[in-house]
N, C-alpha and C positions, 0 to 999 in steps of 0.2 A: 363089693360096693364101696364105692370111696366118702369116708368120713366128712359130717359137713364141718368147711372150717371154723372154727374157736368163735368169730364172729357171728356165721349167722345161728350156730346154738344161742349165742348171749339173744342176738336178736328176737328167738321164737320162745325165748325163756319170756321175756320183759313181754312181746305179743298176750302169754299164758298169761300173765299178772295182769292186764286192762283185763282181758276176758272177764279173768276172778273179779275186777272191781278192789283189786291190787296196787294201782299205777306205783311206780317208785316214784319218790319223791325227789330234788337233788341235794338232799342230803343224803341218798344212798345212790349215788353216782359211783360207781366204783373206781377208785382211786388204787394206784400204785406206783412209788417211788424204785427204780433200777439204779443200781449201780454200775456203772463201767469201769473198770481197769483197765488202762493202758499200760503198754510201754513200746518202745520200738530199737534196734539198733540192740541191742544187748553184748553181740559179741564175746559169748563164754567167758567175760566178766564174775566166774566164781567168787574171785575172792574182791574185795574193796579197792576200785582205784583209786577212790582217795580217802583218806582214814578217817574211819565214823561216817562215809557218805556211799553209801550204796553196798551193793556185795549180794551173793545170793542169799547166805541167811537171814541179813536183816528184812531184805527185800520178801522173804519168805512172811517174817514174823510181823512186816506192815500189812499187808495182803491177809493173814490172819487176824488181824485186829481189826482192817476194814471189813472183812466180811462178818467177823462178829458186831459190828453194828447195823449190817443191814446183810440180811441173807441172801436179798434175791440181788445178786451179783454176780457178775459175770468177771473172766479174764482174759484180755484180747492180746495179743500182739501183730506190730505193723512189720514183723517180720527183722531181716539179718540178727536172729538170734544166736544164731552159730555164724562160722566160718569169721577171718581175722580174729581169731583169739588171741590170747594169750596163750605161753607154755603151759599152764594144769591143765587147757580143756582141747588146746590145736592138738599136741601129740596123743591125746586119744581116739583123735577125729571129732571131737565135739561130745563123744556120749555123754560124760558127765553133764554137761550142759541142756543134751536134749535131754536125762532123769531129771532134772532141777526142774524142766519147763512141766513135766508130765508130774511133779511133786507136788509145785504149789496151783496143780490145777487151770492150767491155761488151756479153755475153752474151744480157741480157734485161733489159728494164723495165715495172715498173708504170707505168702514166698518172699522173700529179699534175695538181690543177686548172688548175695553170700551164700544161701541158702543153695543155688548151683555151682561154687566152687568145684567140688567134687561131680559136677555132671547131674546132667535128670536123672541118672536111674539111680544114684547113688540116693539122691532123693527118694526116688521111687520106692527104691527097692529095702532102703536100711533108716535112712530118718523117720521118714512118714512112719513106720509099722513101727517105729520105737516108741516115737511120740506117743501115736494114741488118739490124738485129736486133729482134726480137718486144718490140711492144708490148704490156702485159698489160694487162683489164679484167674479170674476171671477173664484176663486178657491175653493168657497164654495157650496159643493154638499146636494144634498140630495137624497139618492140610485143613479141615473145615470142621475139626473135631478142637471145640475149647475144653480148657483143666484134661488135658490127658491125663494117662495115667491113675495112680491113686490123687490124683489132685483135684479138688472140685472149684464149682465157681463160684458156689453160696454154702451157708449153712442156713439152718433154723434152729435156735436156741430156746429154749421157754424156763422162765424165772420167775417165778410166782404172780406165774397166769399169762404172763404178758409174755409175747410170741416175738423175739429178735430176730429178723433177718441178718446175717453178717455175711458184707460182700466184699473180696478179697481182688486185690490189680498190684503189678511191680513194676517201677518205672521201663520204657520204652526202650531206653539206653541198655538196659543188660547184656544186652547179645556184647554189646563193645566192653563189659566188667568180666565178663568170664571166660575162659577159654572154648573159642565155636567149635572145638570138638567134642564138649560135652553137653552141647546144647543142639549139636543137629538133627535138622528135620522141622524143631519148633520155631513158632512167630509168635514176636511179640508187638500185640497191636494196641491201639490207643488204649489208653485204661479210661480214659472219660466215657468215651463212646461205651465200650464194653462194661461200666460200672453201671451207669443209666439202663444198659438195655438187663442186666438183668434183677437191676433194684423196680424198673416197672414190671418183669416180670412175677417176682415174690409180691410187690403191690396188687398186682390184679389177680392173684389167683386167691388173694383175700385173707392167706393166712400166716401175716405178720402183723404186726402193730407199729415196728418200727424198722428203719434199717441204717443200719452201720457198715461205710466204708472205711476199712482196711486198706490204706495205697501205703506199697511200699515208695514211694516218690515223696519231694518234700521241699520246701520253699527254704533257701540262704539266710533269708530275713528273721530276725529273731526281738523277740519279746513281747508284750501286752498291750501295747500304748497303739494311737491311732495310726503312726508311722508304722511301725512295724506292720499292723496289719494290713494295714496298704498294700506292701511291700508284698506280704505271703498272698494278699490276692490279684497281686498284678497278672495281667492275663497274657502280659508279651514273655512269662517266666512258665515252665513245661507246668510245675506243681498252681500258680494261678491258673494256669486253664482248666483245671481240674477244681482248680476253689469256683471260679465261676461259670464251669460247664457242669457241675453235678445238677443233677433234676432236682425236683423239689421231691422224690420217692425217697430222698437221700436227707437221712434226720442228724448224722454225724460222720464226721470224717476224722478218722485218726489215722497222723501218716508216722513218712522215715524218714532214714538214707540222707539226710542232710545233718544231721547231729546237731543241731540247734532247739534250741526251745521255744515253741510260743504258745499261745493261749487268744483262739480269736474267737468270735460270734458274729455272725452275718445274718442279713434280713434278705431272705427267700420268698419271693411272690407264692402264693399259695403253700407255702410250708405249714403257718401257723404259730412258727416259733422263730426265733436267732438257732442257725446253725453252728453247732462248736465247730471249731478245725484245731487240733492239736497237735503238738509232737513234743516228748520229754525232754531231748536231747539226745543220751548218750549211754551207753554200760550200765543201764540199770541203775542210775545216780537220781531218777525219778517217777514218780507215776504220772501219767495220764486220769483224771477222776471226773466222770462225767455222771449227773444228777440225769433222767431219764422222769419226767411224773405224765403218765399214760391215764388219762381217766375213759373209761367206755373202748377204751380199744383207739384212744389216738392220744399222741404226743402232745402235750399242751405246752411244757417249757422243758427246758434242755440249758442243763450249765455246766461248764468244765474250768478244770481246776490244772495245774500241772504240781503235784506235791513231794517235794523233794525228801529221799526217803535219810533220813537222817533222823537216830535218837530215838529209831526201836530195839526191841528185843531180837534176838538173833533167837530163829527157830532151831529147835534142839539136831530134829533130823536130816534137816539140809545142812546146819555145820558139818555134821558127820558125812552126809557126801562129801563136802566140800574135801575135809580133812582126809578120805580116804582117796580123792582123786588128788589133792597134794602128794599124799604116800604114793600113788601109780606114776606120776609124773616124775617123783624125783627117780624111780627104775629107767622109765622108759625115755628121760633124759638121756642115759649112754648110747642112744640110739647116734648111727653116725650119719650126716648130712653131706658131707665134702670132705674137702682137702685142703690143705693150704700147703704153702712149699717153703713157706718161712714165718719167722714171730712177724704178728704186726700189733706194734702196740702205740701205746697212747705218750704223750710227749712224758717225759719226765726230769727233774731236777737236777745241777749236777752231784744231789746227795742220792740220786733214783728215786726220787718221792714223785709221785703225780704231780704234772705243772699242767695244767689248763689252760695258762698263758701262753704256750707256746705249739707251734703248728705240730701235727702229729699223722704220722701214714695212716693210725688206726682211725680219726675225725674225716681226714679226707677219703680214706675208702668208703666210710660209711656213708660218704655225700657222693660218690662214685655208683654206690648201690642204688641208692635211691632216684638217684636220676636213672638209671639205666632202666629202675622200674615205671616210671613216669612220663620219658622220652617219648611214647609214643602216643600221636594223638588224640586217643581214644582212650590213652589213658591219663591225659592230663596239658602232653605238646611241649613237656619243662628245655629247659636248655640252660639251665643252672640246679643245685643242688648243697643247702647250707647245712649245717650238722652245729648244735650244740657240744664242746667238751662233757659238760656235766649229765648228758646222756648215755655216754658211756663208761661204764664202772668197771670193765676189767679187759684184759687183753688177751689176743689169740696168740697162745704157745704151742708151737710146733710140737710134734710128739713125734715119737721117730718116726712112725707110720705117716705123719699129716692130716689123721682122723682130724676134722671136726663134730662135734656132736651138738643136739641139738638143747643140752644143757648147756654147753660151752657160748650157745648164738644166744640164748635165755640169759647167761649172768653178764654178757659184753653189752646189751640191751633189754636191761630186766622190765621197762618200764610199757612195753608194747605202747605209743603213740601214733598216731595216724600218721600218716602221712599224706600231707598236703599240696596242692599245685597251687599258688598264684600268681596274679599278674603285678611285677611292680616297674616303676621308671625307675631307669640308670641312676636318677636320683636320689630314689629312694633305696637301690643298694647298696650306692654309697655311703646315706646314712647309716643304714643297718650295720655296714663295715665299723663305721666310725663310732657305734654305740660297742664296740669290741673294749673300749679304753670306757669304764663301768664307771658311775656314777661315785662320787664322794661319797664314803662311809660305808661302801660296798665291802663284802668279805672279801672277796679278789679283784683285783683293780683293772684286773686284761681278762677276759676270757676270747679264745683262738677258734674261731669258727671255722671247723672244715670245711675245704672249699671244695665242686667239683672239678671233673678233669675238663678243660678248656678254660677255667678262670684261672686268673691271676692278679694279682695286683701289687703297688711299689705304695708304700706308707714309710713318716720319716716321724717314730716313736717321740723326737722334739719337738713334732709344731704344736701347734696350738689346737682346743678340745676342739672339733667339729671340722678340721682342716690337717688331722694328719695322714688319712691317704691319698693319695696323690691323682685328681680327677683325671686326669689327660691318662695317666698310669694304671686304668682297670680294663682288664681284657677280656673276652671273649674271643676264643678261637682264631686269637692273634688280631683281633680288632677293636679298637678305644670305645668304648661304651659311651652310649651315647644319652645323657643326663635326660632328654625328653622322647626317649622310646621306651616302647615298654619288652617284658622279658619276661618270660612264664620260670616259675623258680619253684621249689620244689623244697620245701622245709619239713618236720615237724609237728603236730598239734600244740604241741608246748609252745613251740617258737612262735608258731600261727596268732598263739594268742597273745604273744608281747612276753613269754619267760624271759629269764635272766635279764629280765632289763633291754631288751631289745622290740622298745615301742614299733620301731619303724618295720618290723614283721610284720606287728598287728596292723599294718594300715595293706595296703594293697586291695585287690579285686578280682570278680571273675575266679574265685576257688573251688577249685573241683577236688571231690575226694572219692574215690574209688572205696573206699572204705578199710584198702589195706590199712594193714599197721607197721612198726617200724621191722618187728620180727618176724613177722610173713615174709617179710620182703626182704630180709636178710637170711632167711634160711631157703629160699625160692633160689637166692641167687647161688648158694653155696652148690646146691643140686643141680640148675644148669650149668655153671662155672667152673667147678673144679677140673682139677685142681687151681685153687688160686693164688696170683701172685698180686700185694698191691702194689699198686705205682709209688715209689716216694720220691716223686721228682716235687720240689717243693713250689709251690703257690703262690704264696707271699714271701713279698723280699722285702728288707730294708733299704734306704737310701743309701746308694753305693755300692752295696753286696754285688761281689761280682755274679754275672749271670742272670741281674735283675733284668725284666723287659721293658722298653723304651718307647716313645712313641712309633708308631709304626709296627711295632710285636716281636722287636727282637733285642737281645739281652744287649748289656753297656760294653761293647766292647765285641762283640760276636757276630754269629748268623743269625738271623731269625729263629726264632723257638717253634717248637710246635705245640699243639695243644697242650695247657695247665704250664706252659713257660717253662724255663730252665734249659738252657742248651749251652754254647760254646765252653764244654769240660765241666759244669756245675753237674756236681756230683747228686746233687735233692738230698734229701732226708733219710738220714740214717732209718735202719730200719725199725730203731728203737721209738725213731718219729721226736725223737728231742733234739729240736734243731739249735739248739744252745750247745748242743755238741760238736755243731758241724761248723759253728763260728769257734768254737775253743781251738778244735782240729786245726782249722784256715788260721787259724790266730798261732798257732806252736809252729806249724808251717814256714808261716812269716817270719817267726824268730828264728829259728830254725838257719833259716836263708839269709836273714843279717847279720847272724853270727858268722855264717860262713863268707858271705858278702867282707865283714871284717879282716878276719883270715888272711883274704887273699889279699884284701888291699895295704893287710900290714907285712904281710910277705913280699907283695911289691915295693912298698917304702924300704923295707931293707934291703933289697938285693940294688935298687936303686945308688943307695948310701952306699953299700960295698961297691959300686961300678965306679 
């Protein structure tokens, strides 16, 4: 016989009390306060991306402090908890990460397209039964069968008394984030439609009090203020239609996948209350805290918080994972990835010290890679690619074999960064070019953006600040950029948000982020690639430099270049990438040739004189 739900017990309890000549009063209305934990985006973020601001054990030891002030709490995630890690939790496949998730207790999650990197069955078959705890897909089918597999489409939670539904959806777009061969067979279908249909269905079968969606999806727009919120419920945006198509069965929504933070509450026709819509941002840098007060079996108010985890104690027993998946990674570091078939390295001085200042093979391959991973439109549509110097800390040396390994792609890019698509006008590359020459009282006065293959440009280090590269003189694929089009580019998360002093990143639009990160996306490429060789035909010229490109795409004095310039006998970039070399070289050359120039004309004067 099937159990009456939570509800109508409460109900025929309170019937028995008028019987008795009992009635409750409303002061014994029964009341109870839920706590929510969010988070979303995590990305085996083990250790701290930025120091004192998140990490798995602080985030451990917040998560124990808020549950010790209210017990009936739950802990949700909006999903890509694994997959674009970092080196400690990528090269173990995420396990450490998925013990960390099953340590501090995390209740339920939605799927993230990351969460399919490895394929559904990989899912299926080794996350999911690691975990522990329900996977949600409420919108992921397979022919007329939704949550295949180990995967469901709800849970039911119960926290002191009070009966959570938690319904789980991953943005629509996945199929185009992961590879369709580890996805075939599945559909994925609207998550509004499919969240609604089965938040009315836990409503009508009576036995929930509340429900929580879980969408891995997620609005661009960021922060608390009435704009922002606007913005996260605009309905012409995939994640607004989902802020304004959720039913009113639907008491809170915590999402992803956009890495942004916001913090909003909307008013719901028949809800009862303002609906939260939340998202932390990023790596575990924050929680999601949502106040839940349920009297008699309904929601009466609903508040969320987003609280940045900063300035707790670090839990004793996740340190120790952490620290014992540092010990496995630095082994499983000598693991090899590729090949390379020569050093590529980063510009440097003529004392060999790092120079930042100056163009480098190892900046522009790495703007090489990353377009190549962005290039296509489904992954972003970039057709540029800019690379920070001070992202890269060390350089690739050949070993005899050409092993690279996946320590070696970890210390060249130790910082795992997203990586970015946006849209900016020719004008505003320009400027970004031209914030290369650093602001007064800067520690380095130039820092040398690696450019990708197809650009070029001619800059004259004497004009004047905001007019020293040369507009007519920026190329794409052998054609002059044109100052009010736009061009999908492809940077960074650092760069994205305006580092080193490069405002004009942080302006652009239209950013899509696949979620990769810089080292995914560098060790991806080593394993389709190798062996690799990079280009060092060089990018930027000075004014004059022979082999610099010209109006129309061809160098001062030559043929036409090809893609990233440099043709008629211009040698590019040593392979050291310090192009101060390559002017010393052309400069000894020169002398070289008026000494001898000399010579001969003074051996002419004399034979002259004897004639």
């Amino acid at each position: 016989m099937r159990s009456l739900p939570v509800r109508a017990v409460l109900a025929t309890a309170a019937a028995t009390l008028v019987v008795l000549g009992i009635a409750p009063t409303p002061a014994q209305a029964a009341t109870t306060e839920v706590q929510i934990l969010g988070f979303n985006d995590f990305h085996g973020r083990l250790e701290a991306p930025t120091a004192g601001v998140g990490g798995a054990a602080q985030m451990a030891g917040m998560i124990k402090q808020l549950r010790a002030a209210n017990a009936n709490t739950l802990v949700l995630s909006a999903g890509d908890s694994i997959g674009a890690s970092p080196f400690i939790s990528l090269v173990q496949k995420d396990e450490p990460t998925i013990d960390f998730l099953k340590t501090i207790g995390v209740d339920a999650s939605s799927i993230g397209n990351h969460e399919l990197d490895r394929g559904f069955d990989d899912l299926n078959d080794r996350v999911i039964p690691r975990a522990g705890f329900p996977y949600l897909a409420a919108n992921v089918y397979r022919g007329t069968e939704p949550a295949p597999g180990r995967l469901e489409e709800s849970t039911v939670l119960t926290v002191g008394g009070v009966r959570i539904g938690v319904v789980g959806a991953v943005t629509v777009e996945t199929p185009s984030l992961v590879s369709p061969a580890g996805i075939r067979g599945l559909d994925f279908k609207d998550p509004t439609t499919e969240a609604n249909r089965v938040a009315a269905k836990l409503k009508a079968d009576g036995d929930v009090d509340a429900v929580v969606l879980l969408v891995h999806e997620g609005s661009e727009a960021s922060g608390t203020d009435a704009t922002a919120c606007a913005g996260v419920a605009d309905p012409k945006t995939p994640f607004g239609k989902i802020v304004t198509g959720a039913s009113a069965d639907i008491n809170v929504i915590i999402s992803g996948h956009t890495h942004v933070p916001y913090n909003c509450a909307y008013d719901v026709p028949k809800l009862g209350h303002k609906r939260p819509v939340l998202q932390t941002g990023r790596y575990g840098d924050a929680l999601d805290q949502i106040k839940l007060t349920v009297t008699d079996g309904k929601v009466t108010a609903a508040e969320g918080a987003v609280l940045p985890i900063k300035g707790y104690p670090a839990d004793p027993a996740v340190a120790q994972l952490v620290a014992d998946a540092k010990a496995e990674a630095d082994v499983q570091g000598k693991v090899k990835i590729g090949e390379i078939t020569a050093d590529i390295k980063r510009a440097v001085t003529a004392e060999g010290v790092e120079d930042r200042g100056n163009e480098s093979a190892l900046g522009n391959f790495i703007a090489d890679v990353q377009l190549e991973a962005t290039r296509a439109a489904n992954r972003g549509g970039a057709q540029i690619a800019l690379m920070n110097p001070g992202g890269l800390r060390a350089d690739f040396l050949k070993r005899e074999d050409g092993t690279v390994t996946f320590a070696d792609a970890a210390t060249v890019q130790p910082f795992a960064n997203d990586v970015v698509t946006k849209s900016y006008t020719g004008k505003e590359i320009k400027a970004a070019l031209e914030q290369q020459w650093q602001p007064a009282g800067a520690s380095r006065p130039f820092l040398h953006l690696g450019v990708s293959k197809g650009f070029s440009y001619v800059y004259d280090p004497n004009g004047s600040a905001g007019n020293r590269v040369i507009a007519d003189r920026i190329f794409l694929n052998g054609t002059v950029l044109d100052p009010n089009a736009t061009y999908r580019v492809t940077v960074n998360s650092f760069l994205a948000s305006g580092g080193d002093n490069f405002g004009a990143l942080a302006d652009g639009d239209d950013q899509f982020a696949s979620g990769d990160n810089d080292l995914t996306v560098l060790v991806d490429y080593f394993k389709a690639k190798s062996p690799v060789t990079a280009d060092t035909v060089e990018r930027a010229y000075t004014v004059g430099q022979p082999g610099a490109p010209v109006a129309g795409g061809g160098p001062t004095g030559g043929p036409t270049s090809g893609p990233g310039g440099g043709a008629g006998g211009d040698p590019g970039l040593p392979i050291t990438g310090a192009k101060v070399l390559t002017i010393m070289g052309a400069g000894i050359i020169l002398l070289l040739a008026g000494v001898v120039a000399l010579l001969v004309a003074r051996r002419r004067r004399i034979r002259l004189t004897v004639e």
